[in-house]
C-alpha positions, 0 to 999 in steps of 0.5 A: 483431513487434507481439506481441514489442513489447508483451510486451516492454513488459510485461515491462518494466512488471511487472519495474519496481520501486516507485520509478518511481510518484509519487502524490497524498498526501491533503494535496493534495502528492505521494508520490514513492516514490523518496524512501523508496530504502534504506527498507522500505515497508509500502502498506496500503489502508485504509477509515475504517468497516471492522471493521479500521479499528483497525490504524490505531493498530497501523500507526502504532505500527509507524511509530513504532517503526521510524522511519527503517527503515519507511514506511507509507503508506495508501491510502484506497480504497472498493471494498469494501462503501462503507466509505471513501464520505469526501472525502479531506480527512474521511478525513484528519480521520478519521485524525489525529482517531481514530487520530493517523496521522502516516505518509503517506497517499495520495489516494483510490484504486481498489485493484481493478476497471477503474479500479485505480491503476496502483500496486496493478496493479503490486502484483498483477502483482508478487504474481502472478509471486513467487507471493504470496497473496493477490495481488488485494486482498481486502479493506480493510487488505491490506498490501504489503512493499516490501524497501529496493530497492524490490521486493514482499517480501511480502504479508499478508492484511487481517486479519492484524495490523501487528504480527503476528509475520510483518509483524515478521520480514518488516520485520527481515529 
């Protein structure tokens, strides 16, 4: 009976949809998911000295254009190779400096490992039952389609562009 019980609690926590998480956005306020119900969301982790830092400037081309159809929002995190060792306020610096990021940004994170944001977990367990690839991070600037109900519609590996033609008809579909 425990079993059934804790499956079924499983169940319940991987069939959610991105609306049930609220998270801290790097201003020190909170990022209700929810908010953005009838939007496609795109979730990027990001990192400030990683050789794909420059999709910040196509991200937020991609904000721009897609106003009131798309949020972007970003997760700083440094799991991979220390590239995001800042603060979150030097991050946020870093982005409005360098890049002119006005889309969210959330707090600093773990995307991956023992400490991973209950949202990236829910990301991965989405991925992995819908057979997307890759499912776990793998490196900095992977992104994560949100459909406007608030379910995964699909996952582009780091290196490919923001506004590659798939992210494209991902977002237009």
């Amino acid at each position: 009976m425990f079993r059934l019980l804790l499956l079924s609690c499983f169940m319940f926590l991987a069939s959610g949809n991105v609306y049930d998480f609220k998270v801290d956005a790097i201003d020190g306020t909170k990022i209700n998911l929810a908010d953005y119900k009838g939007k496609k969301i795109l979730i990027v982790n990001t990192a400030s000295l990683c050789g794909n830092t420059p999709q910040y400037a196509a991200l937020e081309e991609l904000y721009k254009k897609y106003a009131g159809k798309l949020v972007i929002i970003g997760f700083p995190a440094n799991n991979f190779a220390q590239q995001e060792p800042g603060s979150n306020e030097e991050i946020h610096a870093f982005c409005t400096k360098q890049y002119a990021v006005t889309f969210p940004m959330a707090a600093k994170i773990s995307v991956k490992g023992a400490d991973i944001h209950p949202l990236y977990k829910w990301l991965y367990e989405q991925s992995v039952a819908k057979h997307f690839e890759p499912a776990a991070v793998t490196w900095n600037f992977q992104k994560y389609l949100i459909d406007e109900k608030g379910n995964l519609a699909a996952v582009f590996a780091p290196k490919t562009l923001p506004n590659d033609p798939a992210v494209i008809a991902a977002i237009e579909k």
